[in-house]
N, C-alpha and C positions, 0 to 999 in steps of 0.2 A: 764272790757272791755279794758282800756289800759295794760292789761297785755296777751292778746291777741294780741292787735296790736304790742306790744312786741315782742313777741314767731315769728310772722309773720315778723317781720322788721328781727332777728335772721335768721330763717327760709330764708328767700331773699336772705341777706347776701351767709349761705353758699352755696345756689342755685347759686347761680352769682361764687364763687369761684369754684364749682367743674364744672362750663359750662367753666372757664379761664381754669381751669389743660384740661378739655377735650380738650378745642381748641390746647393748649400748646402738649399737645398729640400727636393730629392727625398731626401737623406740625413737631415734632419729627417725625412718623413714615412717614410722605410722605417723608421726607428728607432721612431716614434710607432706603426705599423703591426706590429712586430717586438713591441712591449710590450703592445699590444690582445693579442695573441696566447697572450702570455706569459699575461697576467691570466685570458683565457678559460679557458685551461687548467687555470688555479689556481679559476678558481671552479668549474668541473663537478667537477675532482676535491672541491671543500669541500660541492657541492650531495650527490654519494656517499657522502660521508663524514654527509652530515645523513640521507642515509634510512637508511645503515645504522647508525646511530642511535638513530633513528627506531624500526626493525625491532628491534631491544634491547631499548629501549624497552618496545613492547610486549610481548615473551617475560616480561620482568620484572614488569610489569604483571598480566599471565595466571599468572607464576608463581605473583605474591605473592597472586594472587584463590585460589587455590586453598586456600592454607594460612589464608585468612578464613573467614568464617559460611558460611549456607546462600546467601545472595545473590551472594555474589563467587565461589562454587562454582560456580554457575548461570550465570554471565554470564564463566566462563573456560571451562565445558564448548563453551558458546556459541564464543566465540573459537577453541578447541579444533576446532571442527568446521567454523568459518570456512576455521580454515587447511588442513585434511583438506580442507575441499571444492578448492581453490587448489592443493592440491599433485595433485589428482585433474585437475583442468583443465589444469596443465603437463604430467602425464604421458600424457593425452591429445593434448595437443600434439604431443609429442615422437612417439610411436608415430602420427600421420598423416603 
């Protein structure tokens, strides 16, 4: 008999330690899970930050072609009427 209540106190024992690793676990992965998160966050805000950029970018580009020869005139009027078309398809958007 006491070598059963043995086996059992044993038994407890590593019951109790593999319920600590699991807690131990699940707090590592919330924490690991918590930090996915974090980083998500911080990269869509950094991918926002690259288009409008991006969008800079090109104004400046269209700027600087304008105040160039006849070629960079021609190929900002271009760009110019890119964005006029864009801005016509959003406010189409908007008024359906």
């Amino acid at each position: 008999m006491s070598e059963i209540l043995t086996k059992l106190g044993e038994l407890e024992k590593q019951l109790k330690a593999h319920m600590n690793d699991r807690s131990e676990s699940q707090r590592s992965s919330d924490s690991a899970m918590e930090r996915t998160q974090q980083l998500e966050a911080e990269l869509s805000k950094k991918d926002d930050r690259i288009t409008e950029l991006e969008e800079g970018l090109k104004v400046l580009k269209t700027a600087g072609s304008i105040q160039g020869n006849g070629a960079d005139v021609a190929e900002a009027k271009g760009r110019i009427s890119e964005m006029v078309r864009e801005i016509d398809k959003c406010i189409a958007l908007l008024n359906s």
